[in-house]
N, C-alpha and C positions, 0 to 999 in steps of 0.2 A: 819501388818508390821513384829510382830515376825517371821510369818511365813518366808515373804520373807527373813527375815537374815537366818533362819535355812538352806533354799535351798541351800546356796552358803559353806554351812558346807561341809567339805571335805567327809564325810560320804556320802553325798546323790551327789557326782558326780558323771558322767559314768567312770564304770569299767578303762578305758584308761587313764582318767583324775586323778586317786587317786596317788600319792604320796605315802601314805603310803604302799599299795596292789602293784605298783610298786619296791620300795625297797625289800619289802620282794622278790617278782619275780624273780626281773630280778640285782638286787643287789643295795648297796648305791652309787657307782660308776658312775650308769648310769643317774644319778638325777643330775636337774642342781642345781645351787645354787638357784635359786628360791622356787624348788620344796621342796629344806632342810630345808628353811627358814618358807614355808607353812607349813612342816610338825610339826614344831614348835607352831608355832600360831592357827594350828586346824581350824580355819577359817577366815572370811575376813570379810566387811561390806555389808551395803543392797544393794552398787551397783557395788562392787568385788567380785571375790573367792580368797581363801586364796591364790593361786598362784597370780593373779594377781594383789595384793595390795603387796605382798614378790618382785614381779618384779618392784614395783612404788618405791621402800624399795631403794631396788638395785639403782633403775637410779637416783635415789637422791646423791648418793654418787659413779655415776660413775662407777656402779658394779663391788667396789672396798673393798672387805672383811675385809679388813686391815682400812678401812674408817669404813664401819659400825660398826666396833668392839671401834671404837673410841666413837659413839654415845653414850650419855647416855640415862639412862631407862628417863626422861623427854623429851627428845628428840626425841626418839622413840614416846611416845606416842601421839608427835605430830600430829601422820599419822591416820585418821581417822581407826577405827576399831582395832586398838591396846593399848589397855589398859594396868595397870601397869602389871599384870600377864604377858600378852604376851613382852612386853617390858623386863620384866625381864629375859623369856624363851630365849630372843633372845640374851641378853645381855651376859647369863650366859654359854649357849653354845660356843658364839667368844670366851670366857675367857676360857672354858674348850680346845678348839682348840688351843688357843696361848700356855696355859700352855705344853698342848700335844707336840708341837713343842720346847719347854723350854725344858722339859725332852730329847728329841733328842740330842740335843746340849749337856746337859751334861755328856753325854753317852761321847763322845769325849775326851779322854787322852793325843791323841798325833796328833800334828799339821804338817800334811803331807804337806797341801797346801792353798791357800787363800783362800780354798772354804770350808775347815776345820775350822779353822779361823771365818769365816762369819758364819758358822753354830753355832760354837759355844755361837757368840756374839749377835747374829740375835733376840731371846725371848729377851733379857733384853735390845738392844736399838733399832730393827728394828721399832718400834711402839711409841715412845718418841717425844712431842711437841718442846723438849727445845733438845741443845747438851748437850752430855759428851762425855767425854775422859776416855776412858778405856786403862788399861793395859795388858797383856799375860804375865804372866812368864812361859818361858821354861825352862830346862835341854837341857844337849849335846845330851841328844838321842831326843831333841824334845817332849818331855813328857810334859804336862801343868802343872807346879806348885802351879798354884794362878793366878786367874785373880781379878786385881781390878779396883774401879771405882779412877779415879785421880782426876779429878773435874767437875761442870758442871757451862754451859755457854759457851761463845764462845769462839773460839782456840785462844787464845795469849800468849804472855810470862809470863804474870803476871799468868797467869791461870793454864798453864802448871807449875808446876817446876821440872825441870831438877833434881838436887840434892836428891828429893824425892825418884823418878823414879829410879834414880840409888842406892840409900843407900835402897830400897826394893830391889832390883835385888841381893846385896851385900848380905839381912841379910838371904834371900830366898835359898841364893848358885844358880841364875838363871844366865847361861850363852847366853841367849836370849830373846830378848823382838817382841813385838807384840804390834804395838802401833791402836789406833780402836777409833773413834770417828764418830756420827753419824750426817748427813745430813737432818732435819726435813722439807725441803723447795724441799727436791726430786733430787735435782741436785747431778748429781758425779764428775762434776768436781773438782779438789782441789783449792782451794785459794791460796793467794801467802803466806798466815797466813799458811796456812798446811802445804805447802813447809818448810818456813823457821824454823819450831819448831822440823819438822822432819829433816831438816840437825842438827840445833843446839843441838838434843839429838843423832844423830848420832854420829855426831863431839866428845862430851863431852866422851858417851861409850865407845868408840874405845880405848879410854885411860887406860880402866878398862882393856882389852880384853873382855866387852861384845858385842855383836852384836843388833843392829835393822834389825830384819828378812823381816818386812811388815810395814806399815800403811795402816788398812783399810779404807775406809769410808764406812759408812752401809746407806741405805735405806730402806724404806720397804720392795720393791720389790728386790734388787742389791745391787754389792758393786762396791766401784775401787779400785784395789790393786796396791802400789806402785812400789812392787815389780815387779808384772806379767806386771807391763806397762814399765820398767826401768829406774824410775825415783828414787827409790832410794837410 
């Protein structure tokens, strides 16, 4: 039986079928997410190869990378042939990848547009079970000041405060905000809860001479920008 698990080891596949002698080839590029996932786990069980238990991996979660990054290492090990090692390998890689895409985002000083915005806010709530409401402080030239977390839970009034938002805007010297809270159910559309919080911080700023530039909502994959749709 040993035997037969070693055969399905990515070492003793034909030439075509390796993953690894692949990448090196022909680059990391051309690899699907299967093959990156096998190339992790090294091999598979006595009646997969490492590619094809990586592709059982995937359709469990909709081969949805942003899903399996969710999985925990017990979770993972529920799939026959991955143990805590490889559950770990696989685990530690998404987290090496989110971070990768964290660092992007912070690279980001000055917010040109909703998709500058979303990149910037994308690592810290694209990936999140529960909501929060984030802030953006800008400058006149659009420069980021300070981004904060305001609360988490669902968008209501009790949740939001107004006065907050604005007395940071105040002590920051920011003459623009960026309001950003995420959607963990996937949906972009806004609520009539999102509408009404983004008028009433509108409303209230205007007063200051500060502006509400956007409200995002973030997904994992998307966002909806209130601005770029003209609502607000």
């Amino acid at each position: 039986m040993q035997e037969k698990v070693a055969s399905f080891s990515i070492k003793n596949w034909a030439d075509d079928d390796k993953p690894r002698e692949k990448l090196v080839q022909k680059g990391r590029s051309v690899l699907s997410d299967a093959e990156l996932i096998a190339i992790l786990i090294g091999s598979g069980n006595k009646e997969e190869s490492a590619v094809q238990l990586s592709k059982r991996i995937l359709a469990s979660v909709n081969h949805n990378l942003n899903e399996l990054g969710k999985l925990s290492v017990n979770q993972l090990m529920q799939f026959k042939g991955i143990g805590e090692a490889k559950a770990v390998s696989i685990s530690a890689a998404l987290e090496v990848g989110r971070r990768r895409r964290g660092g992007e985002g912070e690279k980001i000083s000055k917010v040109s547009s909703s998709k500058d915005a979303f990149d910037l806010l994308y690592s810290t709530m694209g990936d999140l079970e529960h909501e929060e409401f984030w802030i953006i402080y800008l400058n006149n030239s659009n420069k980021v000041i300070q981004k904060n977390q305001l609360s988490k839970g669902g968008i209501t009034g009790t949740l939001v405060d107004v006065r907050l938002v604005l007395k940071q805007a105040l002590e920051l010297g920011s003459v623009g905000i960026i309001l950003a809270h995420n959607h963990p159910s996937g949906t972009l559309k806004p609520s009539e809860a999102d509408k009404q919080i983004t008028k009433k911080l509108k409303v209230a700023s205007e007063a200051l001479d500060i502006k509400i530039l956007d409200h995002l909502i973030v997904t994992q994959h998307d966002y909806f920008s209130f601005a770029d749709h003209g609502i607000l």
